[in-house]
C-alpha positions in Angstrom: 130.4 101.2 95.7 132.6 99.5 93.8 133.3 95.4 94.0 135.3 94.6 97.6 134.4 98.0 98.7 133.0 98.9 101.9 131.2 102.4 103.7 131.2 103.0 107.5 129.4 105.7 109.3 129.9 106.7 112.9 127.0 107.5 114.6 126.4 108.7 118.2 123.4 107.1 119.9 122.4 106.6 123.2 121.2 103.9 125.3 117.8 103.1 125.2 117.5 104.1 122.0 116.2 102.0 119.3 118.0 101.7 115.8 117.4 101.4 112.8 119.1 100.8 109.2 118.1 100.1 105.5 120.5 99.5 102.5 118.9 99.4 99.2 120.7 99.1 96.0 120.2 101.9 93.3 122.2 100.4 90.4 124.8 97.7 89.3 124.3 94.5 91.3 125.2 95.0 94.8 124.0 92.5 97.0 123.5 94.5 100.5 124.8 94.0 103.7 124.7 96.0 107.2 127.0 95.4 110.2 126.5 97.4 113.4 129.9 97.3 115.7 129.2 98.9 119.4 131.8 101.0 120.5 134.1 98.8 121.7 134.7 97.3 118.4 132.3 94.3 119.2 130.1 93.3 116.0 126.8 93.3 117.5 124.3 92.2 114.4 124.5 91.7 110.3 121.7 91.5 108.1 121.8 90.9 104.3 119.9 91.0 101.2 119.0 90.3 97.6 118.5 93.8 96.6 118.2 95.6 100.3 118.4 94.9 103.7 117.0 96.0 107.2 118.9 95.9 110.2 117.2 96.7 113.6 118.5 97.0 117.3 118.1 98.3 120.5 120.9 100.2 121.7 122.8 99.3 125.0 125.3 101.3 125.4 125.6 105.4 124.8 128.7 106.3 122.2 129.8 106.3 118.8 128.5 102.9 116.9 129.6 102.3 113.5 127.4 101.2 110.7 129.5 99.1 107.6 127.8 98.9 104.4 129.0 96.5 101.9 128.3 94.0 98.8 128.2 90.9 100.8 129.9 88.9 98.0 132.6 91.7 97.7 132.4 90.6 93.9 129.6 93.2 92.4 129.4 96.4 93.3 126.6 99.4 92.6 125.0 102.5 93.4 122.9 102.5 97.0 120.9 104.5 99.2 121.4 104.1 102.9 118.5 105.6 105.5 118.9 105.2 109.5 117.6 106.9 112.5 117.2 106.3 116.2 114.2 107.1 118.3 
């Protein structure tokens, strides 16, 4: 991910479900950080990190959510792996 960039996934999920997300860096110097917008646009929770980050919730409302990944200084940037599933 290069400095100032940002990833977003759209994932379906259902209420009732519980979420969860981790960022880790693989390279360069990314300094993590996840945002999880509910589907009406709403930012919902953040979490952030040295080298990765963990961001949990419980899901209240069936639909597409969107996960943003991002260096939360949007002045490094580096390779990352991202992992998230919902149960």
């Amino acid at each position: 991910m290069p400095a100032g960039d940002y990833d977003i996934w759209g994932i379906n999920l259902s209420s009732g479900n519980s979420f969860s997300a981790t960022l880790s860096r693989s390279g360069g110097s990314l300094n993590p950080e996840l945002l999880l917008i509910d589907p009406t646009g709403q930012l919902v929770k953040s979490t952030n990190g040295n080298t990765s980050t963990t961001l949990t919730y419980s899901i209240t409302t069936s639909g597409t959510w969107w996960l943003l990944g991002r260096d939360r200084d949007a002045n490094s940037g580096g390779a990352f792996t991202i992992l998230y599933s919902a149960s």
